[in-house]
N, C-alpha and C positions, 0 to 999 in steps of 0.2 A: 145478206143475200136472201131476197125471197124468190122461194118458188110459185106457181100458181098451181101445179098438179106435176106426178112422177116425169112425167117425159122430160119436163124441162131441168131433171136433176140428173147432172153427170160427174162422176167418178170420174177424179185427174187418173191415166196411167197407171202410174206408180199405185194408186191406192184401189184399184181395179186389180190387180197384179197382186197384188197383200192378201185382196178380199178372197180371190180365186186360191189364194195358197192355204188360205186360214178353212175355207170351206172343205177341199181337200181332206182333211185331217181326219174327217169325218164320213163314218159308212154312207155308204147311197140312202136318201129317206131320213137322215139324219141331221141334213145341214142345218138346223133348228139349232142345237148344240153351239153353231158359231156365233151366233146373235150378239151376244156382248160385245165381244171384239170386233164384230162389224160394226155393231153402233158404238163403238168408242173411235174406228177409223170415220165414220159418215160424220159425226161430232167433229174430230177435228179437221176434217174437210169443208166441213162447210160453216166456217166461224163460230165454230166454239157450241152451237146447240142443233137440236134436232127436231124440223118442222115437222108439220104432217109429211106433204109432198116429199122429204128427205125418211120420213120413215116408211111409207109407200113403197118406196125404190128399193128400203132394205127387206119391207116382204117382198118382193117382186123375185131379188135378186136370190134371197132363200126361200122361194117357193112355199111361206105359209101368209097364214092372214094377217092382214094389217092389224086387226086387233093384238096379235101374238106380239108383236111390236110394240105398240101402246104401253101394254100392260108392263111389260121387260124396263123400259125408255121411262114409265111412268111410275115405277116401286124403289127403282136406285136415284137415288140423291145427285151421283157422280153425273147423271145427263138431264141438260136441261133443253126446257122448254118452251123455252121462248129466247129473245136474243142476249146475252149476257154481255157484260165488260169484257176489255184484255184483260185484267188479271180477275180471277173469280176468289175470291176470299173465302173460304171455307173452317168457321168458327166449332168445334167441337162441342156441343150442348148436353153429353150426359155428365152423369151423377161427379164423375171427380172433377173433372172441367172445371163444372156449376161450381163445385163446391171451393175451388182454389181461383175463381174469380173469373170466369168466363161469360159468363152474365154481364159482368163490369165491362169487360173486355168489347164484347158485343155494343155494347150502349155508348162505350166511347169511339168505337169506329162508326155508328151511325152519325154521332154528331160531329166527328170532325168530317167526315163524306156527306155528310146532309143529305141521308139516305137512311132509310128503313132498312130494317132485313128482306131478302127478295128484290130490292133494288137496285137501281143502277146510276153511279155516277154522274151528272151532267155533263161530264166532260167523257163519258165512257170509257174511262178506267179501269171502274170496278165496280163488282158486285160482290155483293153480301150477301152470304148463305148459313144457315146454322147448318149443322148434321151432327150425325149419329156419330160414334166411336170410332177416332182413329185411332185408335189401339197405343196413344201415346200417355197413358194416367200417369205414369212415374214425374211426366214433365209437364203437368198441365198448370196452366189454360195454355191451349194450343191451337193452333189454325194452319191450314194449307193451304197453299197457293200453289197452285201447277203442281210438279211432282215436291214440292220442298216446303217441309214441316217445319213450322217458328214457333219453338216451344217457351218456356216459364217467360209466359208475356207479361209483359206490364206495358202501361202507356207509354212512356217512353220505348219503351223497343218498338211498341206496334206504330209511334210516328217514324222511326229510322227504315225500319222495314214497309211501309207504304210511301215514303219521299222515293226508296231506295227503288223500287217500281216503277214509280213514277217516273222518275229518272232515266229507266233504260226504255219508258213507251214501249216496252214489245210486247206483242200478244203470249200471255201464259196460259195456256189451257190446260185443263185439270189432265189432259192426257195427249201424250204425242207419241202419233202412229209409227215415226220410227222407234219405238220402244218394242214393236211386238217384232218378235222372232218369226220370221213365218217356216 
């Protein structure tokens, strides 16, 4: 879905109703504090990533600058940038990862996806992402998809678990807003 500018980006109901309870929580002058979990609802509202025009809307809606946005949308890994696959692969890249084979791991889901890291499937499936520490060392190389960690990968698991995706075609996004408690 592209926008061309804020106006033309609207909040379904339900996730108007979320953003109003999550802002809430927060003294008057404060609503700055909700920004993540708004931009983790405007993400999965609006397929999976967050344009300008969609980040626009969430300064608008928390009454600071779009740059305060940017900057938030544009340091966490977890939101992206431009338009992503249904399932977003998310390859862990630090030290224990690297060092139990993630590297490997990485190089062979580019070539059986014939995609780079940062890109996106031809058939827009998936994308490929490296990141930072999900806090899984004990069981690495590990990667996430949507909420669910696929730990002591090897190529073989990582063909089972992308047919197995493949398979169900539905959109995983790294985050679903009915998850936040409002």
């Amino acid at each position: 879905m592209r926008h061309k500018d804020k106006s033309e980006v609207v909040f379904s109901d339900d996730a108007s109703a979320l953003i109003a309870k999550i802002i809430k929580r927060y003294p008057v002058g404060k609503q700055k504090s909700a920004i993540l979990p708004v931009l983790h609802i405007a993400q999965a509202e609006f397929d999976g990533w967050l344009s300008v025009p969609v980040m626009d809307k969430v300064s608008e809606i928390l009454s600071i600058q779009p740059i305060e946005v940017y900057e938030v949308a544009s340091f966490y890994t977890m939101f992206n940038l431009k338009p992503v696959g249904k399932c977003v692969i998310e390859v862990c890249r630090t030290g224990p990862c690297w060092l139990m084979g993630a590297e490997d791991i990485v190089k062979y889901i580019e070539k059986k996806l014939n995609i780079k890291e940062g890109q996106t499937s031809s058939d827009g499936m998936f994308t490929l992402k490296t990141v930072e520490c999900l806090a899984s060392c004990g069981t690495a190389p590990m990667m996430q998809i949507g909420q669910t960690y696929h730990e002591n990968l090897t190529t073989n698991k990582v063909d089972d678990i992308l047919d197995d995706y493949r398979n169900q075609g539905v959109c995983i996004s790294h985050f679903a807003k009915d998850k936040i408690k409002a």
